[in-house]
N, C-alpha and C positions, 0 to 999 in steps of 0.2 A: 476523596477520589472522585473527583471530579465529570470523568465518564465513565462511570461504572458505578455499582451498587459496593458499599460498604458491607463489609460481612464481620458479624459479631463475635463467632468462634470458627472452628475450622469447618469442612467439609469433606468427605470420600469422594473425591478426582475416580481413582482407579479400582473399581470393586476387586474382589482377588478370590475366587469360588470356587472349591472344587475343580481344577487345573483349567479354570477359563475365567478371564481377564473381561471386563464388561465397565463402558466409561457412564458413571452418576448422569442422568439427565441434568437434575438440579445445578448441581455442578457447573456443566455443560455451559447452561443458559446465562451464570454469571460470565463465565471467560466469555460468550458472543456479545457481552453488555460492554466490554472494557474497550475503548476504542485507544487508549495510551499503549506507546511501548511497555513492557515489561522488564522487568529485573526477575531472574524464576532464580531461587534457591534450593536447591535439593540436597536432603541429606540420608544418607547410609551408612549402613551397619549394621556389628552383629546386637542381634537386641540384649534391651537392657543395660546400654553404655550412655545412656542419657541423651539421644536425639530430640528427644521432641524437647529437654529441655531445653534446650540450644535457642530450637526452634519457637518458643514462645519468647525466646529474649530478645530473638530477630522482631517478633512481632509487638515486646515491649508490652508484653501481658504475662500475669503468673500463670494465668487458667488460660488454657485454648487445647493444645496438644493432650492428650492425654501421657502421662507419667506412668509408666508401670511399676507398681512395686512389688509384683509379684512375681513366682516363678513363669510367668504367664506372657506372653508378648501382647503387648495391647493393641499397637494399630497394624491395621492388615489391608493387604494392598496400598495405595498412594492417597494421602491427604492432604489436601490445600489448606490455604488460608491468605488470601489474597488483600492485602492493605495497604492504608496509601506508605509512596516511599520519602522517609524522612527527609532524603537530602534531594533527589530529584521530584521537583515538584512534576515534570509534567510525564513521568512514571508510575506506574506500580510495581508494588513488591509482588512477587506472588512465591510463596515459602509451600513446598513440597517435604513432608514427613513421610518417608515407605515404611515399611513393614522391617521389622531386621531379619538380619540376612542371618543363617544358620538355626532357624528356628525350630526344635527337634520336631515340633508338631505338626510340620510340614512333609516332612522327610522326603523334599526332592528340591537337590541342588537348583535343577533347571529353571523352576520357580523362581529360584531367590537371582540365576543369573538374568532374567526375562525382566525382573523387578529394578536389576543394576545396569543393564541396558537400556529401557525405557526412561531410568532419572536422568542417563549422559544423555539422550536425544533431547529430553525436556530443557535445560538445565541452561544455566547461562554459567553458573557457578555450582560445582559439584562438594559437598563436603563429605569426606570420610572419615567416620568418628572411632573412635578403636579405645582401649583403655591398658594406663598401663608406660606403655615404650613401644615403638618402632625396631620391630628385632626380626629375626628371619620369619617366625612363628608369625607376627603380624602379619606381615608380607605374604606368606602363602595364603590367609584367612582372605585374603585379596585378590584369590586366583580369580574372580568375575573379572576382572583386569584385563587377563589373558584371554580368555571367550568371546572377547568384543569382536575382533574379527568374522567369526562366527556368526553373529548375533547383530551384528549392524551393517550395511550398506553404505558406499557413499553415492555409486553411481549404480543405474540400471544395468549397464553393460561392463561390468567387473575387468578391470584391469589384465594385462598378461602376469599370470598364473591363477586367476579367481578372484587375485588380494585386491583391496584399494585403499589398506589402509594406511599410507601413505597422505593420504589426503583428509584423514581422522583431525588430523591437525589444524583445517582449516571450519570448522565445523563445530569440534569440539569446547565444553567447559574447561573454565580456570578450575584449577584444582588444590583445594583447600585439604588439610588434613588435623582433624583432630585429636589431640590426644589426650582423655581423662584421666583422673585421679594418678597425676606424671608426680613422681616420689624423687626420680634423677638432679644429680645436679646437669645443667648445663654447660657442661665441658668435652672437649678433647684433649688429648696428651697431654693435659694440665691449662690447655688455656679454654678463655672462657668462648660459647659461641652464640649465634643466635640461633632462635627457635627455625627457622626457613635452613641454616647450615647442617644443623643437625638433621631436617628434614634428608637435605640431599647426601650427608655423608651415608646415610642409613639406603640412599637409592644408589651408592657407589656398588658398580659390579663389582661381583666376587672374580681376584683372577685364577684361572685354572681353566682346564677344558674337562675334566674328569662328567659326567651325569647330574653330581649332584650339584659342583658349583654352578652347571649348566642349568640346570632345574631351578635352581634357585636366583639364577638371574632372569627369570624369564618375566617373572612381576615386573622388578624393575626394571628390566624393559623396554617392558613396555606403557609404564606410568611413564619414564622418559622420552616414549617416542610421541606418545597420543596426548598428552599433558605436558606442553613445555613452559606455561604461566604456571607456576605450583608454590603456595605458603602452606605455612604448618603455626599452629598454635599448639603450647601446651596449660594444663591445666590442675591445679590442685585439686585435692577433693574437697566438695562445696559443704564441709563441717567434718569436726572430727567425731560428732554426736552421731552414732551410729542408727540409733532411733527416728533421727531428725532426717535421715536420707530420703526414706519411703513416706515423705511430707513434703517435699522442697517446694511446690506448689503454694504448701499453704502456713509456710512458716514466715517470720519475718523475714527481712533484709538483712538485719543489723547480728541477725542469727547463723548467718553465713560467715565464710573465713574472707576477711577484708581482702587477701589477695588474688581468690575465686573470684570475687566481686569483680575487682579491675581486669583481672583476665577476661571475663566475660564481655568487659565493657570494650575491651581493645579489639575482640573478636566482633562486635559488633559493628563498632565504628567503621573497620574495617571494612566490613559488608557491605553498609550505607555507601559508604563513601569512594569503596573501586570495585564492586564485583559491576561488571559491563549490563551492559542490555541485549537482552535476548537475541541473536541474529541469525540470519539463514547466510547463506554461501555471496558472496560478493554485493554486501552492506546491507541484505534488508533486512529490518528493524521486523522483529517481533511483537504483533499487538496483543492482548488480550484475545480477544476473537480469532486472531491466525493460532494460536496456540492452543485453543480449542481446534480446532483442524487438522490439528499434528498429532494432537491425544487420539481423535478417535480416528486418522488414520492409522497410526503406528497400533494400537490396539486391536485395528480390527485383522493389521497387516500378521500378527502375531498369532490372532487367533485362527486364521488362517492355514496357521504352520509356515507364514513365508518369513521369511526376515526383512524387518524393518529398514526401508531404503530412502536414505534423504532426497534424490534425487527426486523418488515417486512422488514421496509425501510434496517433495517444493511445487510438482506439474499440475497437482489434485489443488494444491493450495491456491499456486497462482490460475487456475481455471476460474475455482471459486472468488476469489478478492476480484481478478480482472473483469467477471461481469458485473460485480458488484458495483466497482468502479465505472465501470462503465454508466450504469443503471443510478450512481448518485452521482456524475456528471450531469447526466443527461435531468435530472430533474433540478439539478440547480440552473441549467440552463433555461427551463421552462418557471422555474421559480422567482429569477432574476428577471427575464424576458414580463413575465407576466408581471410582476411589481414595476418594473420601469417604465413598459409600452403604454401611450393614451391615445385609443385609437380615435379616428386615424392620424397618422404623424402626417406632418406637411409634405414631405416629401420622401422619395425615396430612398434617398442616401440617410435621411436620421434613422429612420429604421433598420438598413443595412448596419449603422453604425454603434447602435444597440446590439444587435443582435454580432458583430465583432468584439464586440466589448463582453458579452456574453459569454459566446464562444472559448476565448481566450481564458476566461475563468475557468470553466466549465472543462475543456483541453489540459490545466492546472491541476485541477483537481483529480483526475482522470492519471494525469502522469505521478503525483504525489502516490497513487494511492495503487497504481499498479506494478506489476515486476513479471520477468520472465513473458515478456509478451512479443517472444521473438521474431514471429511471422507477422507480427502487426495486425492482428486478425483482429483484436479489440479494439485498438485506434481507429481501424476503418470502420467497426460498426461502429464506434459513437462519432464518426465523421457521418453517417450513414445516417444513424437515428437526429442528429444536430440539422442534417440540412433538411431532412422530414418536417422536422419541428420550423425549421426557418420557412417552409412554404406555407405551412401552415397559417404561419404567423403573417405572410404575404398575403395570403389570401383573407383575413381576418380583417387586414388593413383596406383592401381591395372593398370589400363586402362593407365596411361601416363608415368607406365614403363614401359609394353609391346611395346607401341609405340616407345619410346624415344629406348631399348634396341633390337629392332627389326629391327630400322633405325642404329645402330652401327654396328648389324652383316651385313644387307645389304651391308652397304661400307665395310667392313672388307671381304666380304666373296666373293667377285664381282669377284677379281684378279684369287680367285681357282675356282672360278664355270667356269670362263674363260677359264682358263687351262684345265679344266676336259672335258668342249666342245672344245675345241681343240685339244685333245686328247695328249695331252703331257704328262699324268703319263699312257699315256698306252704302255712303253717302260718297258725293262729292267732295273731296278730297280727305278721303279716308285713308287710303292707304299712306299718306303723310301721319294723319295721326294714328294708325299703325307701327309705323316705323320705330314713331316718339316713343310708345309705350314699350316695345321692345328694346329698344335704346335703355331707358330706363331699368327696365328688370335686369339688363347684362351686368349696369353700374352697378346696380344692389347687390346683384349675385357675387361679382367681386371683392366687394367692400366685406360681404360676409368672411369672417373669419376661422379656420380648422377646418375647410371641407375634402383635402385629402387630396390622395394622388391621382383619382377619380372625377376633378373638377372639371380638367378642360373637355374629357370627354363624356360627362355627363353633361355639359351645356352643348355642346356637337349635337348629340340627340336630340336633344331640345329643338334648337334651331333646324335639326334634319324635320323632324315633328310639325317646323310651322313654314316650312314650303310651301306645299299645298295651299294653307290657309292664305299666306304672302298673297299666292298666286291668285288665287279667287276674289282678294282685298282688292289688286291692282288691276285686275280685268274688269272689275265692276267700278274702277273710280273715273268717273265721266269729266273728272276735272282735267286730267292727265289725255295728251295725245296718243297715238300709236309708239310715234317715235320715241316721247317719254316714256311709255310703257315698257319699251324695248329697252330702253337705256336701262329704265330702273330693275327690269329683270338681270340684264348681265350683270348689275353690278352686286346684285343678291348673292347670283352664282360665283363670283369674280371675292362676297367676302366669303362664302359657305368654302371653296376651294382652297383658302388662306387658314381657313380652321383647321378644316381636315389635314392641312400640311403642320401646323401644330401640334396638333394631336399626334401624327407619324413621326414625329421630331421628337416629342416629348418618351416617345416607344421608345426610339432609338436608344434617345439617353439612358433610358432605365434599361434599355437591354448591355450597356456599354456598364453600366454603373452597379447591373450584378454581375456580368464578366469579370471585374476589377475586384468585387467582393469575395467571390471563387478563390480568384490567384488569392490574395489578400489570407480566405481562408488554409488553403494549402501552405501557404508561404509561414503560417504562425503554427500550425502544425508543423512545418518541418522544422522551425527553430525551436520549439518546444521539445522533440525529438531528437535534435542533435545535443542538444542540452543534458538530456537524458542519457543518451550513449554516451557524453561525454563521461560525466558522473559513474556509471556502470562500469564504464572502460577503467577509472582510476581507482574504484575501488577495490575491482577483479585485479587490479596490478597489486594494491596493497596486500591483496591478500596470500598474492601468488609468493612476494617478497617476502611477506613472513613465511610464510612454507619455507622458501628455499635456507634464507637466514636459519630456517631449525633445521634444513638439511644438515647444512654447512655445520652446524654446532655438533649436529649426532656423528658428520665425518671426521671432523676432530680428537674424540673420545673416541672414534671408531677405527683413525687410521693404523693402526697395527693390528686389527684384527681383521680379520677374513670378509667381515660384513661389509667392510668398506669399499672394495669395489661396487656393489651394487649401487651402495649410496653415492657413491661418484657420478653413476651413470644417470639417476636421480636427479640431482645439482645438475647436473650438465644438460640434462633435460627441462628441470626449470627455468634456468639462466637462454637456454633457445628459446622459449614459449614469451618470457617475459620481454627479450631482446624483437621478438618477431612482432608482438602486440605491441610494444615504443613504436615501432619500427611503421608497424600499418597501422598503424591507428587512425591514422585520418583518409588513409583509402578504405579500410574498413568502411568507416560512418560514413565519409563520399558513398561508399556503395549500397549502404544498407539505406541510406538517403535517396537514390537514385531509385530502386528498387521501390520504397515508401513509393516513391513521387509517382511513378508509373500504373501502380495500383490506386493511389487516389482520383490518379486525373478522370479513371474510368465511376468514381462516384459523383465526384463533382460536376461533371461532365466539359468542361472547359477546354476553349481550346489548346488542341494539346502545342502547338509550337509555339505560343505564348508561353504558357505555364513551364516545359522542356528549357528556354532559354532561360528564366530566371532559376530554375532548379540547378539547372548544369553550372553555372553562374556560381549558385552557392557551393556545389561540390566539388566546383572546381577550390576551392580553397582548401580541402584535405586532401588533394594531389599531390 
């Protein structure tokens, strides 16, 4: 694992104390270390049905989990074990063992429902392990199923009637279901089926309206409404050596019943090979580090007494990632800036064009690594902090070629300043060889190479410097008439005037050449931007489609029943939401572009009818 520390056996994720719930620092500090997406597995049940073994087979070790063999439940609260993942290299596994559920020594439901709630929020993949068969008696041992409404959130501002779990769906684990020591044949009415059919003939509602068939389809459901990815494995028992049970850790392989063996191994494969990657609501990938942030939100939200709400937990989340992002932007900015830059660069534009090359990275990293940043509030400060750092970087450039070109005329200029204190051009026709010698030092000064952007007006100064002297050289040179002296004066003034217009010329440009850089910078934030919404927009579609696709499935099974109308109004609600976002999609991001543009121009400070014309320009294409 790559980014993150390797962990040898498991660790306690979720303490479990005395009815208060408290997340392992330890713990903690490896999930902030894993910067890969995640794969999280969690498994449940009532204890003593073989989870943790399961669970070490995921992790391809005998020893980690602990194995109870006693009347005793052995893990209490939530345990990790976080290892690299076989088939995605640039993932981790990270395998969650809780507590089982119905443990007498507990003796409070709410507990074990807190425990079953908590793995669906964790969870990319949910397992539920049972032993036995799938019969009604399993099904009710499953009432934490039904609670979840109760006990979980999707949105801060609850739907009309309170509910929102209609949208459980979009949020929620793939749902595996275990079943040990299975003795059944695998049949229906005499033919054969598979393990996933049987799952679902056993979630087949009971018909009738009487309490109890009502009662009894309420599991089912709602594992149908809020789980619609659902397999089922079933499983022998792993020896028929009775002894050999309460060992399984430390027996051999070849001691096992060969067909336990490959059942476990199909159960695995499995896992490797399609349980998803952790995600939050409309595509974001789950890392190590965000999932520490979910734990000790949803944890602390709990102990609280509030109920755990994805919405909260994604605003808390994306606060934290967004400034982070922002803050590892911005030092790759100054990291790349600083490795590239040798001060001073010849000109202005190399520098500007470092420092866009830069940026554009740094912008990259920034959008890869942020979500939920709807008011832009983060983009602008690392537009904010970026162009901080580019003055910086301007004046750094500024400053080491006055140096570097102020130490060239010193040596250049030593020989005549020499002279002039010695009074050697103050002969007859001195101010001739005056001239030569300053002629001279101009040539050298320019043939010098890297003196920066600061050149031509540190030789301005220069030459401002030896007016004076000029003048004193040429009033004292008796070789020269009035009239020569006149001439030769204007024409001092006539080059010192030619300077100073280069110099002002030379302003210009650089004042024209960071205007261009400004827009330039706006212009790659907003395509990086729209790039972003684009992506965001397609995903929030994908997701919205599956939603309504399982409307649609639940109305099907549902249209003779009374339920049905609601769920119509459902579908017909999702099918407007997803028709309207087709539909605006590109005046959307036109507008949320337009909007962007208006807040940056006031960072950048640019002119705004330049920078307006090319914005409107680009928004105009999602009209």
């Amino acid at each position: 694992m790559a980014s993150g520390p390797i962990m040898l056996a498991p660790m306690c994720l979720v303490e479990n104390k005395n009815q208060q719930m408290s997340v392992n620092q330890r713990a903690l500090k490896i999930l902030y270390k894993i910067s890969q997406p995640v794969v999280v597995v969690a498994i449940v049940g009532v204890y003593h049905t073989g989870k943790s073994y399961l669970m070490n087979c995921l992790a391809r070790e005998k020893l980690g989990f602990s194995l109870g063999s006693t009347v005793q439940s052995e893990t209490k609260g939530i345990w990790m074990w976080c290892v690299p993942h076989p088939s995605k290299h640039d993932h981790t596994l990270v395998l969650l063992d809780t507590e089982g559920l119905g443990d007498v020594e507990k003796g409070d439901s709410k507990n074990d429902s807190l425990i079953f709630a908590l793995s669906v929020l964790l969870s990319s993949t949910l397992v539920y392990n049972s032993m036995s068969t799938i019969n009604n008696d399993a099904l009710e041992k499953l009432h934490y199923v039904t609670e979840l409404t109760e006990l979980i959130r999707a949105k801060a501002s609850p739907t009309r009637g309170g509910k929102d779990s209609s949208e459980f769906v979009s949020f929620f684990p793939d749902f595996i279901w275990t079943v040990r020591d299975f003795t059944l044949e695998l049949k229906l009415d005499g033919h054969p089926i598979t393990e996933d059919e049987y799952l679902e003939n056993a979630l087949k509602l009971i018909p009738g309206v009487n309490p109890k068939a009502k009662n009894s389809n309420i599991p089912r459901e709602c594992i149908r409404n809020y789980f619609p990815k659902r397999k089922c494995f079933v499983f022998d028992r792993p020896t028929k050596e009775t002894e050999l049970l309460a060992k399984l850790e430390t027996i051999l392989e070849s001691q096992l019943d060969p067909k336990f063996r490959e059942q476990s191994d199909k159960f695995c494969d499995y896992i490797f090979n399609h349980s998803k990657t952790k995600m939050l609501r409309e595509g974001v990938k789950v890392t190590g580090n965000r999932l520490g942030t979910l734990v000790v939100t949803y944890v602390d939200t709990i102990n609280k007494g509030a109920v755990p709400c994805l919405e909260n937990a994604v605003t808390i989340l994306s606060e934290l990632e967004n400034s982070a992002a922002v803050q590892k932007a911005a030092d790759h900015y100054s990291e790349q800036m600083a490795q590239r830059v040798r001060f001073p660069t010849d000109s202005l534009q190399e520098l500007l064009d470092l420092h866009a090359a830069c940026e554009r990275e740094a912008t990259a990293i920034f959008m890869e690594r942020s979500f939920k940043d709807n008011k832009r509030v983060f983009q602008m400060k690392l537009m904010e902090t970026i162009k901080s750092k580019k003055e910086s970087f301007l004046m750094q450039n500024e400053e080491a070629s006055v140096k570097y070109c102020q130490y060239v005329l010193d040596q250049l200029t030593m020989p005549l300043m020499e002279s002039f204190s010695e009074g050697i051009f103050s002969v007859s026709g001195g101010h001739k060889n005056y001239r030569r010698a300053k002629e001279r030092i101009e040539q050298r000064y320019w043939e010098v190479p890297g003196k920066g952007v600061k050149a031509k007006e540190i030789f301005q100064h220069f030459l401002r410097s030896q007016v004076s002297i000029e003048k004193s050289i040429l009033q004292a040179d008796e070789a020269l008439s009035q009239s020569e002296k006149a001439i030769a004066e204007e024409r001092a003034r006539k080059e010192e005037a030619e300077k100073e217009q280069e110099c002002l010329k030379q302003k210009y440009q650089e004042q024209q050449q960071k205007k261009k850089a400004k827009n330039r910078s706006l212009q790659e934030n907003k395509d990086q931007l729209k790039k972003k919404l684009d992506s965001e927009t397609k995903a929030a579609l994908i997701e919205m489609q599956r939603t309504l696709q399982h409307q649609l499935n639940k109305f099907l099974e549902e249209e003779l029943r009374k339920e049905s109308d609601e769920t119509e109004v459902e579908i017909n609600r999702l099918r407007n939401v997803i028709e309207k976002t087709k539909k605006n999609k590109g005046s959307w991001i036109s507008q949320a572009l337009d909007t962007f543009a208006e807040e940056a121009m006031s960072i950048l400070s640019a002119p705004a009818l330049l920078i307006r014309k090319s914005l409107h320009a680009l928004s105009s294409l999602f009209k």
